[in-house]
N, C-alpha and C positions, 0 to 999 in steps of 0.2 A: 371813531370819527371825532373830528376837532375843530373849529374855528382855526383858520390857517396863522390866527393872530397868537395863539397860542402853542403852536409848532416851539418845538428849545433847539431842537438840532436841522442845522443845514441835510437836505438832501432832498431826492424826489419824494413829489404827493402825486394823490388825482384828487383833482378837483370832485365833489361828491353831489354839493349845490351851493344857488347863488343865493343871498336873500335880499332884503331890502326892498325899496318901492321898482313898483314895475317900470320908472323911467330910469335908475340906475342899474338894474338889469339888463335894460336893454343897451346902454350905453355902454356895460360891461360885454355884452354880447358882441357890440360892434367891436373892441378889440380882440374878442375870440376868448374872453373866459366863460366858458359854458362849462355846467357839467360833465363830465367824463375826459378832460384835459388835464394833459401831465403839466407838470410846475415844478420847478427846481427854488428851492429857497437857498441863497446864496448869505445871508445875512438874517438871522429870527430879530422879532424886534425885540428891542432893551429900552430901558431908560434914557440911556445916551443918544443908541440910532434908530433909525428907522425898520423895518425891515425891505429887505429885498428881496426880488427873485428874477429868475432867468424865467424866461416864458416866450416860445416860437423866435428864438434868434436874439430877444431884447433884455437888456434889463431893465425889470421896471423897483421903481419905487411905490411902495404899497402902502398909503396910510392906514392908521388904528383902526380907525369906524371903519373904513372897505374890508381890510382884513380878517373883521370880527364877524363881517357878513358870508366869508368864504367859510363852506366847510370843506376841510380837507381828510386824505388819510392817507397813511403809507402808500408808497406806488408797489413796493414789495408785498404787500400783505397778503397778498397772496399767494405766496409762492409756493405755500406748503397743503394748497386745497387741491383737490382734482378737480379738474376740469370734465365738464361733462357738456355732450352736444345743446346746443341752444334750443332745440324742439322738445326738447326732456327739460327745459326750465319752467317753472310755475308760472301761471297767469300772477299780472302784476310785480314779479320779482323782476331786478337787478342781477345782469352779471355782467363782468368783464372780459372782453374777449382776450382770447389768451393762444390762440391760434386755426388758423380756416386750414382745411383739410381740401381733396379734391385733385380732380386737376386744371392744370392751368387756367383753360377758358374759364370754368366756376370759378378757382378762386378772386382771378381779375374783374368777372361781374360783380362778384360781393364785394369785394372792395371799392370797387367804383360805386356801390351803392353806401360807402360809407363804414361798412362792417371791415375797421383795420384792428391789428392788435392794438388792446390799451382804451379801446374805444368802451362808453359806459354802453349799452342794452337793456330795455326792459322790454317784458312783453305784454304789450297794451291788449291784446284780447285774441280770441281763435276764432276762425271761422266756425257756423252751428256744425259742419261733417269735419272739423278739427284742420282742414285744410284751407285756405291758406292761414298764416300768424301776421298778426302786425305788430308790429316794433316798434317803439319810440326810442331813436337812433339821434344824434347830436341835432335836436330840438324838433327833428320831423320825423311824422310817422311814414314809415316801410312796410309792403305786406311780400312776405317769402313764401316759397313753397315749404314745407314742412320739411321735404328730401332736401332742399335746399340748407335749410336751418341746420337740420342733422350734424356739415360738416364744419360748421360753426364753434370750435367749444369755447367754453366758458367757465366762470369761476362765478359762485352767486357769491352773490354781496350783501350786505345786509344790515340795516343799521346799528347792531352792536357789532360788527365789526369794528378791533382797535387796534389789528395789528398784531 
């Protein structure tokens, strides 16, 4: 993982986390850079320019100090991990959902609960008999059934992850 201000090559990231004061956080939230959001860096920054990126349709211009508050990492990097179901992930870890299993009506609840590909997941705590899990999903917590979870898989993530 990297401060996005230090990215050299154009191409997709996920956003990892945001820092800075809680009032630029959250002003960063209202245009939707949260954790677990993909970013295309169209332009790294140099001397000369600025950097840029594509993000949801737009291109924005990124200053230094915002940028240096982003951490990013390859949106690839994981391409060569297995995936394993989201109920087999550890309390407190990170993974990235990499595909929902099921059928149809499952997979459209989970996704409408927010659980799409590409999306960040941690698992905030287990129920005491291991049923249900709660989730911390793009800024709010979710509690799943565990059978639910199952068809969830995912890639853990982890903060030496570099790619």
């Amino acid at each position: 993982m990297q401060p996005l201000l230090d990215t050299q090559q154009p191409g997709a990231y996920l956003l990892m986390s945001v820092g800075g004061s809680s009032a630029l956080r959250r002003h960063l939230a209202e245009m939707g850079l949260v954790a677990g959001k993909k970013l295309t860096v169209v332009q790294p920054a140099s001397k000369v320019t600025g950097l840029v990126i594509f993000f949801q349709g737009q291109r924005l211009a990124i200053s230094d100090e915002i940028a240096a508050l982003l951490v990013v990492r390859p949106f690839a990097a994981d391409a060569d991990k297995p995936a394993i179901p989201l109920a087999h992930l550890p309390i407190k870890r990170t993974g990235l959902v990499q595909k929902i299993q099921g059928d149809p009506p499952l997979r459209h609840r989970l996704m409408d609960m927010g659980l799409t590909k590409g999306t960040l997941v941690k698992i905030h705590q287990i129920a005491p008999l291991g049923d249900p899990i709660e989730l911390a999903v793009r800024g709010y917590k979710l509690s799943i059934r565990k059978q639910d979870a199952a068809h969830v898989l995912v890639t853990e993530v982890t903060a030496d992850d570099h790619g």
